[in-house]
N, C-alpha and C positions, 0 to 999 in steps of 0.2 A: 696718778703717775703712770704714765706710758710704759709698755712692754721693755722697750729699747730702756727704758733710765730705771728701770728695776732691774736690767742687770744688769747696767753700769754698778748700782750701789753694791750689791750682790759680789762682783768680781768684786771692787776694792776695796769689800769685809773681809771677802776672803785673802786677797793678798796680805792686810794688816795683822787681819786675825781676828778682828770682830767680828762675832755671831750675826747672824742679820735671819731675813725670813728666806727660805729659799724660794730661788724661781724654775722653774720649768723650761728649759731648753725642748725646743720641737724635734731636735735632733735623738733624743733621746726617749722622747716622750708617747712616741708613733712606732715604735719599730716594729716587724714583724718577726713574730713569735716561732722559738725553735730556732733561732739564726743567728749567729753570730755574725754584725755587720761591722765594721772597721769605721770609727764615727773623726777618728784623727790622726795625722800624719805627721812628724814633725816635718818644719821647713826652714829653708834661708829664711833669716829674719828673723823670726820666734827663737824662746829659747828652746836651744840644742842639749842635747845629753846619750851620751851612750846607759842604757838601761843595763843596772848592773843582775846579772843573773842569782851572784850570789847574798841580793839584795831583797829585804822584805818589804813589807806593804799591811796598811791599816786603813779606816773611813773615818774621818772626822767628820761626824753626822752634825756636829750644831753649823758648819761652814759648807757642809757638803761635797767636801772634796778628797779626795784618793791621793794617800800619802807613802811616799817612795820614802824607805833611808835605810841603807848600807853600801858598802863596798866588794867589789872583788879584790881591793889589797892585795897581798902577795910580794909587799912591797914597792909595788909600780901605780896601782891607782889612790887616789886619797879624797874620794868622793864623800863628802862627811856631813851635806847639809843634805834637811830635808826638801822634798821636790811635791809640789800642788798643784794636782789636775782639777782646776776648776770645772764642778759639772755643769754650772750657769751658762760659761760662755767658752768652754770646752777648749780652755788656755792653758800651759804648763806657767809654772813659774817658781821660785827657788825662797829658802827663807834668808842665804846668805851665799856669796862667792865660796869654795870650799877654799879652806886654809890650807897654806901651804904649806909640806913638806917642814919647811923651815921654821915652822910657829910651832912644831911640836913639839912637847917639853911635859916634864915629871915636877909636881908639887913638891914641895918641902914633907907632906903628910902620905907621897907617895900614889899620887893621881894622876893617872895618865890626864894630857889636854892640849888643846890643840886652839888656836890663833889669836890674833894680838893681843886681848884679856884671858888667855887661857881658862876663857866659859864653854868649850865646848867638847866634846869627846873626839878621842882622833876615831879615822877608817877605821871602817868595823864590817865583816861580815855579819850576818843580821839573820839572813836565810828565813824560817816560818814565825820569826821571835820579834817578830814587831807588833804591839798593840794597844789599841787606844782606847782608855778607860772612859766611859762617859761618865762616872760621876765627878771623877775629876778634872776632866777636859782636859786631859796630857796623854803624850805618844810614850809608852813605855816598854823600854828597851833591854830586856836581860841576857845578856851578851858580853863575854869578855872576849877579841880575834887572836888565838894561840898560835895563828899564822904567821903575825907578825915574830916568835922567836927566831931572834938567831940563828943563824946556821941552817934556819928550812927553805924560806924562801929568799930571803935578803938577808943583807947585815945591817941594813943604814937604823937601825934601832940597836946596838952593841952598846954603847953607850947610856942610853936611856933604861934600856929592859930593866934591867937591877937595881934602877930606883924606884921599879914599880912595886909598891907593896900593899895597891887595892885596888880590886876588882868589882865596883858596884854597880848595881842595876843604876842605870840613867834614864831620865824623864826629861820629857819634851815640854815645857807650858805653850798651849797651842795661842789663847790669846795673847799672851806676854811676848811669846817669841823667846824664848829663855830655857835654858839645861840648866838640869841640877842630878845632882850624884845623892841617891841613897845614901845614908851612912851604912859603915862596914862594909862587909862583902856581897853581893848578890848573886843570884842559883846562874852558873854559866849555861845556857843554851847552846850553842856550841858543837856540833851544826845541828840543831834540834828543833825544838817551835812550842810555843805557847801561844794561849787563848785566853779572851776575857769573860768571866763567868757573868753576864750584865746581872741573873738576879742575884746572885752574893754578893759582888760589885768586889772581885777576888779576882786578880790575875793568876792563871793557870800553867805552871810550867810542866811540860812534860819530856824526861828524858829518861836514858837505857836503865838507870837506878833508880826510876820510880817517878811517883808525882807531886809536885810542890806547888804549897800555893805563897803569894804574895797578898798580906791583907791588916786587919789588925790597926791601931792605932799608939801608935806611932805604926807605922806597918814594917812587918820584920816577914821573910819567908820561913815556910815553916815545911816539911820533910812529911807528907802524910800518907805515901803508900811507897812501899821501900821494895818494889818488885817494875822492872821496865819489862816490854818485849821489841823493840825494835833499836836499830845500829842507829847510823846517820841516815840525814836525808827525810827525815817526816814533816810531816804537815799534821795540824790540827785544824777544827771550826766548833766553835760552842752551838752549840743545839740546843735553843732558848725552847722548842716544843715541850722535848724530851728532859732538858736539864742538866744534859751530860756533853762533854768533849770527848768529840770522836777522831781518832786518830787514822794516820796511812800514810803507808809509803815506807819505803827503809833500803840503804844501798848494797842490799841483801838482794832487792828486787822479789817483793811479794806480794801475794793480792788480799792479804789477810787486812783487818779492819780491830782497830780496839777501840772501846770504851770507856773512859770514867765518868762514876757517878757520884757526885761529891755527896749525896745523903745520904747514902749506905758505906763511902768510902772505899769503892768497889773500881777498882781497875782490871778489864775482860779481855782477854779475845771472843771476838764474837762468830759463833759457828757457821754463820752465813752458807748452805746449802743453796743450788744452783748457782743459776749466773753469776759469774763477779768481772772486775774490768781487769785488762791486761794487768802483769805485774810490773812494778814500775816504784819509781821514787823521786823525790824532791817536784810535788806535785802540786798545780794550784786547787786551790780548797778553800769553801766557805759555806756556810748557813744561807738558803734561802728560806726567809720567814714565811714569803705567800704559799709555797709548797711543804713547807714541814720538812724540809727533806734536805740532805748534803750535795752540793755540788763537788764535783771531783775531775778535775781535766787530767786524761792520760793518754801518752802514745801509744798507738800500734806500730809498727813497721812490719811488712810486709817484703820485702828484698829492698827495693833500691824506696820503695815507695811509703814513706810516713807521712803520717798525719795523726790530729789530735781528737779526742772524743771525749763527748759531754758524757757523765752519767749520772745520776741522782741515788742515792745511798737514804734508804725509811727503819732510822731506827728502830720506829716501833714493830716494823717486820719482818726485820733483819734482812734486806733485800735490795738487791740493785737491780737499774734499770738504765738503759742506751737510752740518751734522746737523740731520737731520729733527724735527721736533717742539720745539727747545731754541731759537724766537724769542721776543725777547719784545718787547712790544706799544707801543712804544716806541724814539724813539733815541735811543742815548748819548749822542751828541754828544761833544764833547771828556771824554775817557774815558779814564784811566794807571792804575785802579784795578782789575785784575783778579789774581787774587795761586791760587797753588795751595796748597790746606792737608795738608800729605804725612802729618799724621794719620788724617781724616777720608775724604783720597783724595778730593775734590771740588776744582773750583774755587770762589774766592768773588769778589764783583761789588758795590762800594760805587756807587750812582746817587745822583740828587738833585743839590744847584746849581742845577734850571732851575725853582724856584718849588713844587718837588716835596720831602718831606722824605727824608732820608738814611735810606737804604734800603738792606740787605744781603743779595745773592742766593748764591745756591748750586747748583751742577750739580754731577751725579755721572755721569761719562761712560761711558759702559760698552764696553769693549772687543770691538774681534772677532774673534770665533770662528776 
């Protein structure tokens, strides 16, 4: 089979949902190191989408592609389907139109849902709390948006609020295409972030009251360190070297970095002596496996002049470090979307939301020697 019709098959696995083998895009696959290059733009014609800032992001590693799902809500947007950056052949494309407004509605058992079979959850802020489990091949989303009450941002849920009487973690089946609501309540993230522990195979929630995991069968959350240190606004990334999720960021604006280590059941701030990166919050963050090491994007500004800067965070030495050359010219601003493509061996970087169109970057970090 030819280059060309291996990613034909490739994109329309990934549009359905069917796993397939991945292929290697050249656009990705070449790039030079230390540099963040912009590999897509959207355009007329292609699907369109404003990138919601205060929206999260996951890698569905068996399709290879970079998954967008939250809203900025507030009552005005109602952006609710998940969104698929195919890394094959470097296309966006949607799981469903988002439902409207007018499909939202409360169960009889008191579940918020949202469009014509009320299978799907309404707009949700989402923020660092999106994550995709590999053993189970679902996007898992521990989030309830307390945005939506009455009287803060809108009213057009006055009606509905008060037949809400559950709040569960929701799950994405990535080859089904199908939501489903945990039973009972699930741990609110809210604006907070959680990580997937791949070797416990343990969703990780972490907020101001401590650390929760998701696991267990039938799986139920469970409260296992009853001490937080940060507000709003964090980001997490599981550190498969080390073992541990490392946390940062908080709307405190700090440069301080924490730990948990699920074997010792150990949540740290970490002493971190010299360099560290500006303080800052709601910051993209993730695990790069070829480095051992956290990637962490944060702005400077300087007077009128901002921009973003790469830094790499070594648990095992408690240390950060600038990557040279990999700024880019610009700040993220609220930013959940940075995601590792363990094919390609790059990070990827969805921007846009600030009046700028959605935009997909790429670094390929180069180890050292």
């Amino acid at each position: 089979m030819s280059h060309a019709a291996l990613l034909l098959v490739f994109a329309a696995c990934a549009t359905t949902g069917r796993a397939a083998e991945p292929v290697l895009n050249p656009a990705l696959a070449d790039l030079e190191a230390n540099k963040w290059v912009q590999v897509h733009e959207q355009k007329k014609g292609e699907l369109v989408f404003r990138r919601q800032p205060h929206g999260g992001s996951c890698f569905d590693t068996k399709r290879n592609r970079l998954v967008l799902f939250g809203s900025d809500t507030h009552g005005k947007d109602f952006t609710n389907s998940p969104l698929f950056f195919s890394t094959s052949d470097l296309k966006w494309s949607r799981a469903y139109e988002d439902d409207p407004r007018t499909s939202y509605d409360v169960t009889k058992d008191g579940l918020a849902v949202a469009g014509k079979n009320g299978s799907h959850p309404w707009a949700t802020h989402t923020f660092g709390s999106v994550v995709y489990d590999t053993s189970r091949d679902e996007m898992v989303v521990p989030i309830f948006d307390d945005h939506l009450v009455p009287g803060r941002f809108t009213d057009s849920f006055k009606d509905l609020w008060p037949q809400i009487k559950r709040k569960p973690t929701w799950t994405y089946q990535l080859e089904q295409g199908e939501w489903a609501a945990l039973p009972g309540d699930g741990v609110n993230c809210f604006p907070y972030c959680a990580a997937y522990d791949s070797d416990r195979k343990v969703v990780v929630a972490v907020r101001p009251d401590g650390i929760h995991e998701l696991g267990g069968e039938p799986r139920a959350w469970k409260r296992v360190v009853k001490k937080g240190y940060f507000g709003w606004h964090t980001n997490c990334a599981y550190d498969a070297k080390h073992k541990a999720v490392v946390v940062f960021g908080s709307n405190e604006n700090r440069d301080d970095l924490a730990v948990y280590l699920p074997k010792t059941a150990e949540y740290k701030l970490m002493p971190t002596a010299g360099t560290r990166p500006p303080k800052d919050q709601h910051n993209p963050m993730e695990f790069n496996p070829d480095l051992g090491k956290t990637v962490l994007l944060v702005k400077r500004a300087e007077g009128d002049k901002k921009n973003t800067e790469t830094w790499l965070y070594d648990l095992g030495a408690d240390s950060w470090e600038r990557v040279k050359g990999a700024d880019l010219p610009f700040a993220c601003g609220m930013n959940y979307n940075m995601e590792f493509d363990p094919v390609h061996r790059v990070m990827l970087l969805v921007t846009g939301g600030d009046g700028t169109p959605t935009r997909v970057w790429a670094l390929r970090l180069k180890p050292a020697k």
